[in-house]
TORKOL-4160 file (C-alpha; in steps of 0.2 Angstrom, whole numbers, padded with zeros to 4 digits, m for minus):
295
<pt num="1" X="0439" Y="0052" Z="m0034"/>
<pt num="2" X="0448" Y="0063" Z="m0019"/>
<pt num="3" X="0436" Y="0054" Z="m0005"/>
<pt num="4" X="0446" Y="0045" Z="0009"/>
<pt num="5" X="0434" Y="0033" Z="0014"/>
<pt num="6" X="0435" Y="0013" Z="0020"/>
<pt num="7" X="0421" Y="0005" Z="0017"/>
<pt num="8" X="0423" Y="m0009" Z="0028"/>
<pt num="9" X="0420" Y="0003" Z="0044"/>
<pt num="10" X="0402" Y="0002" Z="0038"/>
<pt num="11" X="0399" Y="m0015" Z="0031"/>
<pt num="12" X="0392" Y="m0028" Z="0039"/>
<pt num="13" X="0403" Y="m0044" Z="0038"/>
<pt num="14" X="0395" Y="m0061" Z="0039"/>
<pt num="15" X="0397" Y="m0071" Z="0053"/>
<pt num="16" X="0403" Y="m0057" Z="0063"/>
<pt num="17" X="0391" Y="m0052" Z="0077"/>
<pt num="18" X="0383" Y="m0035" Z="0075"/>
<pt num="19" X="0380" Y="m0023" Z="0087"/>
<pt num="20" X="0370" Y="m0008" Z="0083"/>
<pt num="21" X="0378" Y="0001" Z="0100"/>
<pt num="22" X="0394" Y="m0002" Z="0090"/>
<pt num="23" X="0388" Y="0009" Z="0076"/>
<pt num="24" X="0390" Y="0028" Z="0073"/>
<pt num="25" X="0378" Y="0040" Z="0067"/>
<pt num="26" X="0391" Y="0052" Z="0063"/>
<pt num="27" X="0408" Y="0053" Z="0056"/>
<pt num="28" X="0418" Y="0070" Z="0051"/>
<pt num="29" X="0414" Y="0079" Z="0037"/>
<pt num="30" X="0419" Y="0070" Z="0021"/>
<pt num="31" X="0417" Y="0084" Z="0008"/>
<pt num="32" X="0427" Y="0102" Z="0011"/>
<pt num="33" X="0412" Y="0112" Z="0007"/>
<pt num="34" X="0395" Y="0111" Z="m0002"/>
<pt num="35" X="0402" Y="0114" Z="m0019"/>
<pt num="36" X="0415" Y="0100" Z="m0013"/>
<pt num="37" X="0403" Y="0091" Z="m0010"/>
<pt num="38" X="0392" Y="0092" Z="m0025"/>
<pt num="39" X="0407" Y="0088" Z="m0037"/>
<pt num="40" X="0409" Y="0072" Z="m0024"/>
<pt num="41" X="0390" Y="0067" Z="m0030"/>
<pt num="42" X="0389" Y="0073" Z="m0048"/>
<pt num="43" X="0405" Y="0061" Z="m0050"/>
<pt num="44" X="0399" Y="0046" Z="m0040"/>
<pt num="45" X="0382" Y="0049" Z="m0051"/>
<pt num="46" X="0392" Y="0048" Z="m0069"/>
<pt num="47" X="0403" Y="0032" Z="m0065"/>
<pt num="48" X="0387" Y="0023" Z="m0056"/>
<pt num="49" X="0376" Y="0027" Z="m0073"/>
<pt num="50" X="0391" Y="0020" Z="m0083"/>
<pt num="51" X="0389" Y="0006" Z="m0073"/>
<pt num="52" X="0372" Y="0006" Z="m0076"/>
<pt num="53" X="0372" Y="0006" Z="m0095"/>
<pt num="54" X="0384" Y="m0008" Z="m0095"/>
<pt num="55" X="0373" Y="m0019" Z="m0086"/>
<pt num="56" X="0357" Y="m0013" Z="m0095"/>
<pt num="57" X="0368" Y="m0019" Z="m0112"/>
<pt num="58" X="0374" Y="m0036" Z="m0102"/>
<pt num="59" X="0358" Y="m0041" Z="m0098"/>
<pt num="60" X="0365" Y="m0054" Z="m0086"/>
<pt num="61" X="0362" Y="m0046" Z="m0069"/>
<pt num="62" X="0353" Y="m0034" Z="m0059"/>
<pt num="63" X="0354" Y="m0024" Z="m0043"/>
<pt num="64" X="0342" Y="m0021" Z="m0027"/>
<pt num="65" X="0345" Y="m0007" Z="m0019"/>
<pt num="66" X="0337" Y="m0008" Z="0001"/>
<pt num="67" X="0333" Y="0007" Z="0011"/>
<pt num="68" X="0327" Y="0003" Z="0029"/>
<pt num="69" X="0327" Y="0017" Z="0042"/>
<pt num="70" X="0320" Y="0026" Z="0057"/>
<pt num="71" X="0309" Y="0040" Z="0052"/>
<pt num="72" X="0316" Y="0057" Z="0048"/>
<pt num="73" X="0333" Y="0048" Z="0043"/>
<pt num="74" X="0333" Y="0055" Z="0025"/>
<pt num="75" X="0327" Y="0038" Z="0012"/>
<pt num="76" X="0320" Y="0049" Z="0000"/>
<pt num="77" X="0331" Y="0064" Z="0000"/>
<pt num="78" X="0346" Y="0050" Z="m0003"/>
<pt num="79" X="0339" Y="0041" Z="m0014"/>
<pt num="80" X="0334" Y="0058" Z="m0023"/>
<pt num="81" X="0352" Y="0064" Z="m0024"/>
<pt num="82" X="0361" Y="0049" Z="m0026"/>
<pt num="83" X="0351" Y="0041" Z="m0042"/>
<pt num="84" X="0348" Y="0059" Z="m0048"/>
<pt num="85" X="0360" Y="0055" Z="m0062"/>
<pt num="86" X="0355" Y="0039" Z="m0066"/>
<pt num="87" X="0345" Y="0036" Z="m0085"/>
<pt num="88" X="0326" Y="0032" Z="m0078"/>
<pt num="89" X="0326" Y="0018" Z="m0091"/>
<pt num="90" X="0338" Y="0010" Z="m0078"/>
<pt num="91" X="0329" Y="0013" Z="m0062"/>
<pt num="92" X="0314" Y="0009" Z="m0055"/>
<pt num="93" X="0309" Y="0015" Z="m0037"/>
<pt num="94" X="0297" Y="0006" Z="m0026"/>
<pt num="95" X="0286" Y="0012" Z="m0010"/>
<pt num="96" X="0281" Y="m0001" Z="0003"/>
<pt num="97" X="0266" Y="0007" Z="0015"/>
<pt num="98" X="0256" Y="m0001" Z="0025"/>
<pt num="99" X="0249" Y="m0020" Z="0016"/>
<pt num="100" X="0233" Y="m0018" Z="0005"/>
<pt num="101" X="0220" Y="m0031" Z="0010"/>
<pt num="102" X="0226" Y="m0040" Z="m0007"/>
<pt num="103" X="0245" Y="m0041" Z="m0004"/>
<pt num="104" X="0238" Y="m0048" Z="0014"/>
<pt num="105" X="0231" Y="m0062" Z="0008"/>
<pt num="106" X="0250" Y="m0069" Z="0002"/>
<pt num="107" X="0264" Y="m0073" Z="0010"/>
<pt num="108" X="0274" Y="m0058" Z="0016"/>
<pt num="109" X="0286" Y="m0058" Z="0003"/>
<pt num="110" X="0272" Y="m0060" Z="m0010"/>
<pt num="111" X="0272" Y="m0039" Z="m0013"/>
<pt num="112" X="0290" Y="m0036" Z="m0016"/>
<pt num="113" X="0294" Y="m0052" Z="m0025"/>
<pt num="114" X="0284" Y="m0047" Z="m0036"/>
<pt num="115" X="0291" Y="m0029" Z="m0041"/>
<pt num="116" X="0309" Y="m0038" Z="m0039"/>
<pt num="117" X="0322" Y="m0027" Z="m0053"/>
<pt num="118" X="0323" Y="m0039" Z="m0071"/>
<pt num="119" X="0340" Y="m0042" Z="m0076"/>
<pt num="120" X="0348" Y="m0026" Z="m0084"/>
<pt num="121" X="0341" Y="m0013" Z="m0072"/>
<pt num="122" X="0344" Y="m0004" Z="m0054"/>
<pt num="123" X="0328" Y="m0008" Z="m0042"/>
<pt num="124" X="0326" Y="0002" Z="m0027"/>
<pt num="125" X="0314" Y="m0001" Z="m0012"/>
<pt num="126" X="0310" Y="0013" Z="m0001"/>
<pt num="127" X="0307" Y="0001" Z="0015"/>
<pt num="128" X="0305" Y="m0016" Z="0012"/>
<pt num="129" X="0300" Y="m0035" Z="0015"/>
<pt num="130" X="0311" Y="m0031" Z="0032"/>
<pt num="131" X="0297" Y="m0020" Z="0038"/>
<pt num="132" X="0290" Y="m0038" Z="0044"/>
<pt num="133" X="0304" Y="m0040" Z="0055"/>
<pt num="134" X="0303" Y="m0024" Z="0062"/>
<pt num="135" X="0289" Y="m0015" Z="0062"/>
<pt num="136" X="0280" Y="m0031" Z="0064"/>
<pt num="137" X="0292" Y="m0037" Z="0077"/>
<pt num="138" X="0289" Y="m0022" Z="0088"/>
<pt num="139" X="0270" Y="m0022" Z="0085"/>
<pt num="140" X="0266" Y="m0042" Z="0086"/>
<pt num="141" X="0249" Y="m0039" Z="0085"/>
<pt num="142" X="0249" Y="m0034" Z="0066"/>
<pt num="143" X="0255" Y="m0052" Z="0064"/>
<pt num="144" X="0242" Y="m0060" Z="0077"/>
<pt num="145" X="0226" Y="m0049" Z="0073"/>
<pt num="146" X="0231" Y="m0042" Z="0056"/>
<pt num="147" X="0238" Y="m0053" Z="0046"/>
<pt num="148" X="0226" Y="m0067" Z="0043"/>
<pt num="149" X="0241" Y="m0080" Z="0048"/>
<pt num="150" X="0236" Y="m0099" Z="0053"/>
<pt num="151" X="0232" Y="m0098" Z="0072"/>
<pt num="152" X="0248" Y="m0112" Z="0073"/>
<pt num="153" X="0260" Y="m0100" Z="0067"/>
<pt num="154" X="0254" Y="m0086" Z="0078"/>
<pt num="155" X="0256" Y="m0098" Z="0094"/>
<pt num="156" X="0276" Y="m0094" Z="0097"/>
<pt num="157" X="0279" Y="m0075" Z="0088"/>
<pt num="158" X="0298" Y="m0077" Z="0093"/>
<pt num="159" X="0299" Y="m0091" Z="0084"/>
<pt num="160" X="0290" Y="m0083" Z="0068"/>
<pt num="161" X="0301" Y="m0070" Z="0068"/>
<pt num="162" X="0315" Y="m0082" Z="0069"/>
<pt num="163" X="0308" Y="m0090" Z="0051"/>
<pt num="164" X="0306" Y="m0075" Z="0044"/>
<pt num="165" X="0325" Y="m0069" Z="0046"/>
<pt num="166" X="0329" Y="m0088" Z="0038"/>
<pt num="167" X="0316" Y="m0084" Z="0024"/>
<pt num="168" X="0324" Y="m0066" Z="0020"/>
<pt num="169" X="0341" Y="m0074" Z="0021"/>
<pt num="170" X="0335" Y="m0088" Z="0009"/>
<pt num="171" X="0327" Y="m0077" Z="m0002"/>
<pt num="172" X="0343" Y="m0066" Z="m0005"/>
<pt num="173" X="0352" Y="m0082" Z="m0008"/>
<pt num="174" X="0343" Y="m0085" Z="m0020"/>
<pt num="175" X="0340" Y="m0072" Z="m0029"/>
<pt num="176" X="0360" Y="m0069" Z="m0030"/>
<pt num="177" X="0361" Y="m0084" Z="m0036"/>
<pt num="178" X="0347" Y="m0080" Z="m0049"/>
<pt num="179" X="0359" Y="m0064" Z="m0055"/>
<pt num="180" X="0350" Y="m0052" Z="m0042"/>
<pt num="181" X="0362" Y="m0042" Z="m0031"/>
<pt num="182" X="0354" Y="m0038" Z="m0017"/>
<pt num="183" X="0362" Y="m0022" Z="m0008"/>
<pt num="184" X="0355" Y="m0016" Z="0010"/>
<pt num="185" X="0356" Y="0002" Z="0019"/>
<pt num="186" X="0352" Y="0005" Z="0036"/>
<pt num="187" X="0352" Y="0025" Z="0037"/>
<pt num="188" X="0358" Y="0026" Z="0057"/>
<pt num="189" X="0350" Y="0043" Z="0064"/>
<pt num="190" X="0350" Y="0046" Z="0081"/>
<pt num="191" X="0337" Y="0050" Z="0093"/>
<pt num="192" X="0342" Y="0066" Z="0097"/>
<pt num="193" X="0344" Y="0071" Z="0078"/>
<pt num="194" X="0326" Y="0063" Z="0072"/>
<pt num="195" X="0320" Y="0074" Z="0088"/>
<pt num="196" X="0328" Y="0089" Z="0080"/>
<pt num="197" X="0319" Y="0086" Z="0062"/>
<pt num="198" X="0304" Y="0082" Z="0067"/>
<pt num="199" X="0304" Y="0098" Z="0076"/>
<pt num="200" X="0310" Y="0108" Z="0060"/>
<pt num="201" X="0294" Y="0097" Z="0050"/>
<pt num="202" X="0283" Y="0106" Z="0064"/>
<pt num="203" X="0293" Y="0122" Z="0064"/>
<pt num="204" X="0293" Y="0126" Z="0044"/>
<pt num="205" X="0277" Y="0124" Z="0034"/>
<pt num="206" X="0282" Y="0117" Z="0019"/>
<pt num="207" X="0287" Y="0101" Z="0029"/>
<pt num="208" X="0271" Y="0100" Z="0039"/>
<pt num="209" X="0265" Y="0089" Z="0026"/>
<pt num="210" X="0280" Y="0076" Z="0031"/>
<pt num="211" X="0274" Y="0076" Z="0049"/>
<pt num="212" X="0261" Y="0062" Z="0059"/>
<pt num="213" X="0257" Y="0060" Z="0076"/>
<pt num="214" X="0262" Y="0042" Z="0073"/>
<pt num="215" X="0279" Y="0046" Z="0072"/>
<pt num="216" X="0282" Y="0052" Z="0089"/>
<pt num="217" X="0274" Y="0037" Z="0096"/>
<pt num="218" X="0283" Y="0027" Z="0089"/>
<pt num="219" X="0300" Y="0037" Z="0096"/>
<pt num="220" X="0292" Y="0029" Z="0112"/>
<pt num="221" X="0296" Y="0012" Z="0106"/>
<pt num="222" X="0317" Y="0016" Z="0102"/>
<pt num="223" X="0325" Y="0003" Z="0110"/>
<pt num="224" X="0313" Y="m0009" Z="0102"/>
<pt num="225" X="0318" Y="m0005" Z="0087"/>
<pt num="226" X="0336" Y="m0004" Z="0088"/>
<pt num="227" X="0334" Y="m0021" Z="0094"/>
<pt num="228" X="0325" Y="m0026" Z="0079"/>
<pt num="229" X="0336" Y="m0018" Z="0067"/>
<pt num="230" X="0351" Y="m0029" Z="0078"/>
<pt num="231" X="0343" Y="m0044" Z="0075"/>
<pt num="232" X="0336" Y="m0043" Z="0057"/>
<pt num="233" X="0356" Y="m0036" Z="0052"/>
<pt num="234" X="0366" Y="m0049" Z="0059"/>
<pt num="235" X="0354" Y="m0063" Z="0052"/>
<pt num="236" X="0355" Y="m0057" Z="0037"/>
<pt num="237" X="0372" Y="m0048" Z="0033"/>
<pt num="238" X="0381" Y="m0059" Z="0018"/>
<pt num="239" X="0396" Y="m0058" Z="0010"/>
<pt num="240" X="0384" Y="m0061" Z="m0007"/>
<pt num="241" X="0370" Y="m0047" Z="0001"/>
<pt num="242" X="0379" Y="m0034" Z="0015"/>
<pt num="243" X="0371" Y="m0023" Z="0025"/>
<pt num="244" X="0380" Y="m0004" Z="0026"/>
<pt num="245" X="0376" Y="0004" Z="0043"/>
<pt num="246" X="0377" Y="0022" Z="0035"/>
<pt num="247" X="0378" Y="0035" Z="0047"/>
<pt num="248" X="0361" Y="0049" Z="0045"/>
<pt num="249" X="0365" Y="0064" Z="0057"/>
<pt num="250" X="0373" Y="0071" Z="0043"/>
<pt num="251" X="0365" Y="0069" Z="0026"/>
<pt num="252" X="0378" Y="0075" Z="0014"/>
<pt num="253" X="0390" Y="0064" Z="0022"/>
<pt num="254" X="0377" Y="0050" Z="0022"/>
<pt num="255" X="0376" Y="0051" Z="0003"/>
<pt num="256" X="0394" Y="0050" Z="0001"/>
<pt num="257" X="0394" Y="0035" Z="0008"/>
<pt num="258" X="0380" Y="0028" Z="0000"/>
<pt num="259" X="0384" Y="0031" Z="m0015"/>
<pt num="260" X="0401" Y="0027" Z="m0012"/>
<pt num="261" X="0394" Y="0011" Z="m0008"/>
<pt num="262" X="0385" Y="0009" Z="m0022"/>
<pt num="263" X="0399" Y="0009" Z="m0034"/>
<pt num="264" X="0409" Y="m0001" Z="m0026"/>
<pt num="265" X="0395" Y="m0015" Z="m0025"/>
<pt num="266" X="0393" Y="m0012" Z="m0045"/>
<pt num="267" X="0413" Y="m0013" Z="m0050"/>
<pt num="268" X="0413" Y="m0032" Z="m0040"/>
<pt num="269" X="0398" Y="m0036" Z="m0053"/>
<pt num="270" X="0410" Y="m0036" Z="m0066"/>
<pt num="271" X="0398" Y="m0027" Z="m0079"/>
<pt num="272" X="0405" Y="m0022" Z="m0096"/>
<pt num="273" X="0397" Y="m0021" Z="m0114"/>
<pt num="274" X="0395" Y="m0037" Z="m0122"/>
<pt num="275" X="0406" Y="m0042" Z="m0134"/>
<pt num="276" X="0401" Y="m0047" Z="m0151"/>
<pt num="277" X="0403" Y="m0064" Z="m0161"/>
<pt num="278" X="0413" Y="m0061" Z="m0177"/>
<pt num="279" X="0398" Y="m0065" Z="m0187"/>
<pt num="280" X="0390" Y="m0051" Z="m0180"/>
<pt num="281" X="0403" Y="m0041" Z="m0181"/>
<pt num="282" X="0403" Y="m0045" Z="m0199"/>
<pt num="283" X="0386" Y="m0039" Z="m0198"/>
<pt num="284" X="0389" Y="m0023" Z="m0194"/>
<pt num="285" X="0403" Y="m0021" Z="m0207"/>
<pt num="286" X="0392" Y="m0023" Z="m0220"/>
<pt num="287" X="0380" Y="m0011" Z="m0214"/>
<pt num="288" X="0394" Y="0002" Z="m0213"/>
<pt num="289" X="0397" Y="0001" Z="m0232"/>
<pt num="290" X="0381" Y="0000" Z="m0236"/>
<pt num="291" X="0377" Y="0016" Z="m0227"/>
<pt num="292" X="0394" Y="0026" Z="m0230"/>
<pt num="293" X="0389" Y="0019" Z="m0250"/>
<pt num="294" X="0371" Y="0031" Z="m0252"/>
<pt num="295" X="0371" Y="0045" Z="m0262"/>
């Protein structure tokens, strides 16, 4: 892989205050060209399906893959090229929009537990059970007029929040200890490049459809968010389950480093075929004579 790339510029250690200011939301150009750059990603895909495989045959642990960003950042289009290469059987890609009068009457984990990857595959959520630290966080009446929440635990929202990051962190914990990696990207655009695409989603018909008059609204609320992004990262960045703070004002270079990422997350899990008993293997012996034995 001819990629010069340190990963630990991007990954959030554990214990070490974050600082979103800190972070970049864009590097130099990883990739030569575009045909550089598409033998970048048609590589990374081929070694992260091996990796796959070997964990679907394994059967011991699984992988979730976080995507949590400001609008316009590019979640789908990364997920799209990055997974691209991936056997479906492997993957399984999940959507949070806004809580359905059902998921609202659980917990707020209650909708993504319950779509959590088995052991074997690759589980992607495209946003998350974070959106209730951030959307939430910058919107508090969701949680005090929406969310059907005991009037005690809407008294101090500062102090909700606060559970809510122990919660996620817990709930990470445990499901690492449960054979459940859990992975997170935060896709860094800027301000002024979200202004540029949404004004190419205005400009160019084919993307009207991605366009809302919501999403420039919520450009009004920025700082709140980058604020809730710092927060929810550095209560939450583990050695066990890291946050990347990927830099989205490139997109091809954004993919690189996710997928770059990715692999490297998948080659600590240790994953290989499993290896047979010798009664088995005996097994399979005999079936080979039988079968090379037909006429």
């Amino acid at each position: 892989m001819k990629l010069k790339l340190d990963l630990d510029d991007f990954r959030v250690p554990d214990g070490k205050p974050f600082r979103i200011k800190k972070a970049k939301t864009k590097v130099k150009d990883l990739y030569q060209d575009d045909a550089h750059f598409e033998s970048l990603i048609a590589e990374f895909r081929t070694e992260i399906d091996d990796l796959q495989q070997k964990m679907y045959a394994q059967d011991r642990q699984g992988l979730l893959l976080v995507f949590q960003a400001m609008d316009a950042a590019g979640k789908d289009s990364t997920i799209k090229h990055v997974m691209s290469g991936v056997n479906t059987q492997g993957v399984e890609v999940q959507a949070f929009k806004r809580p359905t009068d059902d998921e609202l009457d659980h917990d707020f984990l209650w909708r993504t537990t319950r779509v959590m990857p088995p052991r074997g595959r690759i589980g992607i959520f495209n946003r998350s059970y974070y959106e209730e630290v951030l959307v939430c966080r910058v919107h508090p009446e969701i949680v005090t007029k929406i969310q059907r929440l005991p009037a005690e635990t809407t008294k101090n929202v500062d102090k909700l929040f606060a559970d809510r990051l122990k919660d996620i962190r817990n709930f990470e914990s445990y499901s690492h200890r449960n054979g459940i990696r859990i992975v997170k990207f935060f896709l860094h655009v800027s301000k002024d490049e979200q202004k540029k695409r949404f004004l190419a989603r205005i400009d160019t018909p084919s993307k009207n459809w991605k366009f809302e008059e919501g999403d420039v609204r919520e450009r009004g609320h920025w700082k709140d968010y980058m604020a809730a992004y710092e927060d929810a990262i550095d209560a939450t960045a583990t050695e066990e389950c890291p946050w990347y703070v990927v830099p989205a004002d490139d997109k091809k270079n954004m993919r690189l480093i996710v997928s770059a990422a990715i692999l490297k997350e998948m080659q600590s899990m240790k994953l290989k075929y499993p290896e047979l008993p010798p009664e088995q293997k005996k097994h399979l012996q005999a079936a080979k004579r039988f079968l090379l034995a037909e006429r």
